[in-house]
C-alpha positions as CSV (number, residue, x, y, z in Angstrom):
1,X,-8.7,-3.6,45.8
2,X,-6.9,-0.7,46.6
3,X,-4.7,-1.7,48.9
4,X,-3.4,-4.4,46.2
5,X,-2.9,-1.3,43.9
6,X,-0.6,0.1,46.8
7,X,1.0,-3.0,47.1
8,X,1.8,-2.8,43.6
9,X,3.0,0.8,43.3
10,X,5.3,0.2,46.3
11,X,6.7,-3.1,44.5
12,X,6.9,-1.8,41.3
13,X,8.5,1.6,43.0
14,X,11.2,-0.4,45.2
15,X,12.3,-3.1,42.5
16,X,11.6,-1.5,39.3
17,X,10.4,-4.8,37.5
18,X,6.9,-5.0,35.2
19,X,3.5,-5.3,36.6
20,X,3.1,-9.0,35.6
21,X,6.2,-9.8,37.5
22,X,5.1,-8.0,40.9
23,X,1.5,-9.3,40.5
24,X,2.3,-13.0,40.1
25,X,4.3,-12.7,42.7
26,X,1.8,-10.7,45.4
27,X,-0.8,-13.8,44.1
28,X,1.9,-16.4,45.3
29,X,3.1,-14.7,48.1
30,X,-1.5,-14.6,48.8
31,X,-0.9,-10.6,49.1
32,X,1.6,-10.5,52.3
33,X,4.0,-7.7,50.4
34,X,7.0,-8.5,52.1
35,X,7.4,-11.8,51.1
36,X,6.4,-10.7,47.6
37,X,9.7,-9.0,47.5
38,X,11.4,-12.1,48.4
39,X,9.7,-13.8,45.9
40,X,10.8,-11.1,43.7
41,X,14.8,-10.7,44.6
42,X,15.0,-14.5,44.4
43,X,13.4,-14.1,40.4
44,X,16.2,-11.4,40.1
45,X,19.1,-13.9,41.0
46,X,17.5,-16.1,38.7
47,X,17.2,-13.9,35.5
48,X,20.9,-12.5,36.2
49,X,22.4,-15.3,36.3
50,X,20.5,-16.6,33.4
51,X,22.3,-13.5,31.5
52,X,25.4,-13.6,32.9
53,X,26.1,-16.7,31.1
54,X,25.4,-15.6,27.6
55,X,28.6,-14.9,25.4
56,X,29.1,-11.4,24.3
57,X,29.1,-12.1,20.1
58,X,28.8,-8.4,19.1
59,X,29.4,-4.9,20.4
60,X,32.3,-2.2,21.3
61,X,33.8,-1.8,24.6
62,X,35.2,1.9,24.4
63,X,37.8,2.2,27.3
64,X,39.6,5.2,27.5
């Protein structure tokens, strides 16, 4: 048990992403950490390209 809290802090340390996130992935990944991370860069592609296509409808760009 408290090496899968390690696990976690180290994840949640390096990628910055919520606890749900990191944890679902560790369960897929069946605890290997490493491939956890993969699992979790991949999901970042994923949710940045699911924002990148959204249109802009409000907001101010200040340029100077």
């Amino acid at each position: 048990m408290a090496s899968d809290i390690e696990k976690v802090k180290n994840l949640r340390d390096s990628t910055g992403l919520s606890f749900n996130e990191i944890k679902k992935a560790l369960t897929d990944a069946e605890g290997d950490e490493e491939r956890a991370k993969q699992l979790l860069q991949e999901l970042g592609v994923k949710m940045a390209a699911k924002k990148s296509a959204r249109e802009v409808k409000e907001g101010v760009i200040d340029a100077q």
